[in-house]
PyMOL CGO cylinders between C-alpha atoms (Angstrom):
from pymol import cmd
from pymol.cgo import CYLINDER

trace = [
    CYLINDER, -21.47, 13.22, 45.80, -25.19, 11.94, 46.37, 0.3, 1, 1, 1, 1, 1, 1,
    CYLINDER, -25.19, 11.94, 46.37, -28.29, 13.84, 48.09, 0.3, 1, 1, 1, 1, 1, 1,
    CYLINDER, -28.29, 13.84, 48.09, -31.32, 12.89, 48.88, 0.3, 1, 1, 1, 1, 1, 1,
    CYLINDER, -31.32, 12.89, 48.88, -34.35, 15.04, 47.03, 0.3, 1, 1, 1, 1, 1, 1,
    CYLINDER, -34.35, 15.04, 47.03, -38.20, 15.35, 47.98, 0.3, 1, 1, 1, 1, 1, 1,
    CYLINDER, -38.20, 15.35, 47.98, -40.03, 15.24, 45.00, 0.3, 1, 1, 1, 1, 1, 1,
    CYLINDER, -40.03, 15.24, 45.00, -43.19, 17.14, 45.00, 0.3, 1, 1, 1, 1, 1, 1,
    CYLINDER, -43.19, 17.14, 45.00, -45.85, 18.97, 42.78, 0.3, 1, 1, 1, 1, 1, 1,
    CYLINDER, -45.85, 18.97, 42.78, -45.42, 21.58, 45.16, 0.3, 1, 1, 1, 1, 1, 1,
    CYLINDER, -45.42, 21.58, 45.16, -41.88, 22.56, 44.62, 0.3, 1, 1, 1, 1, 1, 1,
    CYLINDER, -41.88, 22.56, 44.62, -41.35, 24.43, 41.45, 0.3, 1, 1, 1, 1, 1, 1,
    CYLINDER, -41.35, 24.43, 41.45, -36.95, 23.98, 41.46, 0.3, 1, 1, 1, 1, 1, 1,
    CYLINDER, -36.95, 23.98, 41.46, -34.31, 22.44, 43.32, 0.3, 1, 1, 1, 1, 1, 1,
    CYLINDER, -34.31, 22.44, 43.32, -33.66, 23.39, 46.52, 0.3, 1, 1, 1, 1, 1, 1,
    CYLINDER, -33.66, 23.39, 46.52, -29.94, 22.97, 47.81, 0.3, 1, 1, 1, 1, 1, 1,
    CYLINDER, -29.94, 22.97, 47.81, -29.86, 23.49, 52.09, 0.3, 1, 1, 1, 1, 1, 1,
    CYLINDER, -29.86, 23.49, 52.09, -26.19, 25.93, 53.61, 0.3, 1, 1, 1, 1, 1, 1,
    CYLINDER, -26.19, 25.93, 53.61, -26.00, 22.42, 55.95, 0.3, 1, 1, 1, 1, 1, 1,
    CYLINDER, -26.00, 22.42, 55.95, -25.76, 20.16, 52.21, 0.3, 1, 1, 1, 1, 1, 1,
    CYLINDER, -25.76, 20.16, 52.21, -23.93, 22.75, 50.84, 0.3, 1, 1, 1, 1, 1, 1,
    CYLINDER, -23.93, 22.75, 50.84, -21.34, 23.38, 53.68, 0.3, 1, 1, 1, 1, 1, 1,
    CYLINDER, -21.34, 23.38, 53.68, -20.55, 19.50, 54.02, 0.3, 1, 1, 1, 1, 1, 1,
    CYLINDER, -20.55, 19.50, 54.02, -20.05, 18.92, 50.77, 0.3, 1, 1, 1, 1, 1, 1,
    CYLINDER, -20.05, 18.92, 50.77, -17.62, 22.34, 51.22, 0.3, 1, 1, 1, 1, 1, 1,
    CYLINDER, -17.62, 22.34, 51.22, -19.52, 24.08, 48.04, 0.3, 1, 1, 1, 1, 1, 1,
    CYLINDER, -19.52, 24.08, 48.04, -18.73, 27.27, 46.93, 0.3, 1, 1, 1, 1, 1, 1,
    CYLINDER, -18.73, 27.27, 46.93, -20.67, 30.13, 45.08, 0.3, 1, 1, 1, 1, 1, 1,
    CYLINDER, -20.67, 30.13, 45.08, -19.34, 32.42, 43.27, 0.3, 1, 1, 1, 1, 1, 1,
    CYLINDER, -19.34, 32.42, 43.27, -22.43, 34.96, 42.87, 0.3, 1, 1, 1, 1, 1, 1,
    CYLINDER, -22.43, 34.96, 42.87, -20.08, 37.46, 40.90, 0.3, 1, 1, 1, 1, 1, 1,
    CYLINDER, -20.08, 37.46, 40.90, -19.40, 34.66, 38.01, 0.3, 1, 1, 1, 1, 1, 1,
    CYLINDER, -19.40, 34.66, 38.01, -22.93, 32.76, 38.57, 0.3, 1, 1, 1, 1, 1, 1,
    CYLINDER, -22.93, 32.76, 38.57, -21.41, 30.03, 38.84, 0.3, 1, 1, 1, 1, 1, 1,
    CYLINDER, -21.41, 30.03, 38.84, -21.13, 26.99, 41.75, 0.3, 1, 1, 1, 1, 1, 1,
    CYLINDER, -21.13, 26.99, 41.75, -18.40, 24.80, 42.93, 0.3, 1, 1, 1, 1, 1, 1,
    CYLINDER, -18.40, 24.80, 42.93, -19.72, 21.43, 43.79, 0.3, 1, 1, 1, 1, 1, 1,
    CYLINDER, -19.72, 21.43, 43.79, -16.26, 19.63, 44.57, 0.3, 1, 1, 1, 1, 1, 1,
    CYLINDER, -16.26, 19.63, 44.57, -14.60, 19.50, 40.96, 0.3, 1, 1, 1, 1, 1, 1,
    CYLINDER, -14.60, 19.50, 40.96, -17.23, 20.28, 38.75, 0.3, 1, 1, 1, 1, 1, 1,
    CYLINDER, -17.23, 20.28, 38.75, -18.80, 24.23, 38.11, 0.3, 1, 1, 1, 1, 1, 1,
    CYLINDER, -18.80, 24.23, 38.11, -22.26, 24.54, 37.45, 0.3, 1, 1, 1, 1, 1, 1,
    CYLINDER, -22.26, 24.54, 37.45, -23.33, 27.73, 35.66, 0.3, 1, 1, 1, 1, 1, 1,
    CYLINDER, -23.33, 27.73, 35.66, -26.12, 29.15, 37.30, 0.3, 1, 1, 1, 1, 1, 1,
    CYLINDER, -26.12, 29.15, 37.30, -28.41, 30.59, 35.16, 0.3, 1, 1, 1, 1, 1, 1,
    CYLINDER, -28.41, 30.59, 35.16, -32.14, 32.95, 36.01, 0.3, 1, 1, 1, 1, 1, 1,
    CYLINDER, -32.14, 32.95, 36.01, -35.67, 32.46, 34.34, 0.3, 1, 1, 1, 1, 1, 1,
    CYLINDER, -35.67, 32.46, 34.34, -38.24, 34.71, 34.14, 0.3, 1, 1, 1, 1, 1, 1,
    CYLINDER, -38.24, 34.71, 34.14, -40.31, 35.33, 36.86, 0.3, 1, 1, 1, 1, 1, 1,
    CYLINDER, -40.31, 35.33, 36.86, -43.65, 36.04, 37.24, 0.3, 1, 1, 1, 1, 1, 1,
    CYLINDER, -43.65, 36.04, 37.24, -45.78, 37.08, 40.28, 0.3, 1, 1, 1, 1, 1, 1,
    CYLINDER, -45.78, 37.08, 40.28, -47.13, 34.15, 42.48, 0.3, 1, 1, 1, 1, 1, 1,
    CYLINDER, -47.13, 34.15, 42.48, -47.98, 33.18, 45.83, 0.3, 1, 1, 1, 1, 1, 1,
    CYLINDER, -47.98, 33.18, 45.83, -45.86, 30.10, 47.69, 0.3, 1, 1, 1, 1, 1, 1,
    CYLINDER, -45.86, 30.10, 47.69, -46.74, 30.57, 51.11, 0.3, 1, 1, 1, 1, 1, 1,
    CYLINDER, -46.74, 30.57, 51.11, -50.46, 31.06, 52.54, 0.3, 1, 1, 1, 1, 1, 1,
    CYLINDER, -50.46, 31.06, 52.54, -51.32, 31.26, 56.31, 0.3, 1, 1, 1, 1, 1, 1,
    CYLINDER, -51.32, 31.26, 56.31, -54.66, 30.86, 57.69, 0.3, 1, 1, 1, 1, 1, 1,
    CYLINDER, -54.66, 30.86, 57.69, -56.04, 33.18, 60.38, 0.3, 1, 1, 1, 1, 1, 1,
    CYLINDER, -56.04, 33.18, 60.38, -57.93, 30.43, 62.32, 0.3, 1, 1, 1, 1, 1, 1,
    CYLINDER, -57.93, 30.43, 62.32, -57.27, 26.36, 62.68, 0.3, 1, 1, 1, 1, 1, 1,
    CYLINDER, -57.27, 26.36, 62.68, -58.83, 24.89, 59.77, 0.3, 1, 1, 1, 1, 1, 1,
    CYLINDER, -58.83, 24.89, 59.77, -59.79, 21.40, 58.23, 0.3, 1, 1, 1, 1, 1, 1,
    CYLINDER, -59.79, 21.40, 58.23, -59.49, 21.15, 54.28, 0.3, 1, 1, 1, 1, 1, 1,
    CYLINDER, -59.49, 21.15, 54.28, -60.99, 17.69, 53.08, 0.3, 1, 1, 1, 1, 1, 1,
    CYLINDER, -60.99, 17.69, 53.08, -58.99, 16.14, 50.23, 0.3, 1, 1, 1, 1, 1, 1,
    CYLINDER, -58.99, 16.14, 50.23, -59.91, 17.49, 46.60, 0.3, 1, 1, 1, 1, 1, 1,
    CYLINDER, -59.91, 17.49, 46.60, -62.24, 20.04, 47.66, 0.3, 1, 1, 1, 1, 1, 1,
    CYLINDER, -62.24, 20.04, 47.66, -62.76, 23.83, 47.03, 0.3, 1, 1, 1, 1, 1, 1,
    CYLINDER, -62.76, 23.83, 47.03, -62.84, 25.78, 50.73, 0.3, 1, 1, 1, 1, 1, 1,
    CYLINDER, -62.84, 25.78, 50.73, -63.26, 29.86, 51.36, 0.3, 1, 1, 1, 1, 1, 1,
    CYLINDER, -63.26, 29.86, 51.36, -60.48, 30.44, 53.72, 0.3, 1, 1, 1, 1, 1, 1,
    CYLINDER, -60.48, 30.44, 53.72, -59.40, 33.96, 56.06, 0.3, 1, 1, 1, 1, 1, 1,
    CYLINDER, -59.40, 33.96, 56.06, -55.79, 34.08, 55.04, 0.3, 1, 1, 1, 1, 1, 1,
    CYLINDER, -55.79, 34.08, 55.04, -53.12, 35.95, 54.55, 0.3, 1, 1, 1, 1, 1, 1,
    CYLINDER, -53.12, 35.95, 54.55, -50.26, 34.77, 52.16, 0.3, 1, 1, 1, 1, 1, 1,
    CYLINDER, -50.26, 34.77, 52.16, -47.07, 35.93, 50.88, 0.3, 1, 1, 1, 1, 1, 1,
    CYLINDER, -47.07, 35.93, 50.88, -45.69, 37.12, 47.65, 0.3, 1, 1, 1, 1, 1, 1,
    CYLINDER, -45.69, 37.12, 47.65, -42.29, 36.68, 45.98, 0.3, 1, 1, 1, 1, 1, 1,
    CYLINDER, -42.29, 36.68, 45.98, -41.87, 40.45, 44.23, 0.3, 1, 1, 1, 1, 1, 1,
    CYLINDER, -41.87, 40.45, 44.23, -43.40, 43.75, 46.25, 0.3, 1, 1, 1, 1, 1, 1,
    CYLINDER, -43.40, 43.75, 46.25, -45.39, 44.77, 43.07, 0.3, 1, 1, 1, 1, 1, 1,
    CYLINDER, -45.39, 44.77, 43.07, -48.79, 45.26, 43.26, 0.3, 1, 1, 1, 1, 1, 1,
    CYLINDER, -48.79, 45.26, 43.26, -50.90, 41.98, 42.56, 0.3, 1, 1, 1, 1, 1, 1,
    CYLINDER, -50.90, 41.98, 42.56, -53.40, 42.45, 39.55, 0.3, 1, 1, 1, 1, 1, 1,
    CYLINDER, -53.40, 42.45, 39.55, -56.70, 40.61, 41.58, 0.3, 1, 1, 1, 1, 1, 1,
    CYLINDER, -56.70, 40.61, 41.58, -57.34, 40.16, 45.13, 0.3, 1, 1, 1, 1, 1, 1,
    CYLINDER, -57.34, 40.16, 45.13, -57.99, 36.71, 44.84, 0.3, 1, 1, 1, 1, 1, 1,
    CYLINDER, -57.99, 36.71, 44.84, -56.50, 33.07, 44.44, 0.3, 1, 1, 1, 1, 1, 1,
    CYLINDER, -56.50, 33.07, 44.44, -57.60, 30.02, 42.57, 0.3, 1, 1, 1, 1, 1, 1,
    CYLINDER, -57.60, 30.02, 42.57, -55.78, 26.65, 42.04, 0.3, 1, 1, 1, 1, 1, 1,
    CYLINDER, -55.78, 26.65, 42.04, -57.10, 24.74, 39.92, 0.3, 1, 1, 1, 1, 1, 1,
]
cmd.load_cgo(trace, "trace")
């Protein structure tokens, strides 16, 4: 069984697509936590999570120049519906 993976800074875990998954005729068994990848079972196992932002949208067409800090309308999504602790983002 092979795949082919995007490594990025940006991505935080693996990501497995239902297209990989269904022709490689997978199975997940979310009562057990486990997964069927042909003969082998993987244990699937949680971490904790925290609150974070993955996704954010600007309101307008915008131009960010490489390495460089920009004030930007957005709007962005969370992970969790708590309450965020600051109205702001910063990645540093």
């Amino acid at each position: 069984m092979s795949a082919m993976f995007l490594v990025s800074n940006d991505i935080e875990e693996m990501t497995l697509g239902i297209d990989w998954l269904a022709d490689h005729q997978c199975k997940w068994d979310i009562g057990a936590g486990v997964l069927y990848l042909g003969d082998h079972c993987l244990k699937l196992s949680s971490r904790a999570s925290c609150i974070m932002c993955r996704s954010v949208y600007t309101t307008e067409d915008v131009l960010l120049p490489p390495n460089n800090k920009t004030d930007l309308k957005t709007k962005f999504t969370w992970t969790r519906l708590s309450t965020p602790k600051a109205n702001w983002l910063v990645d540093e």
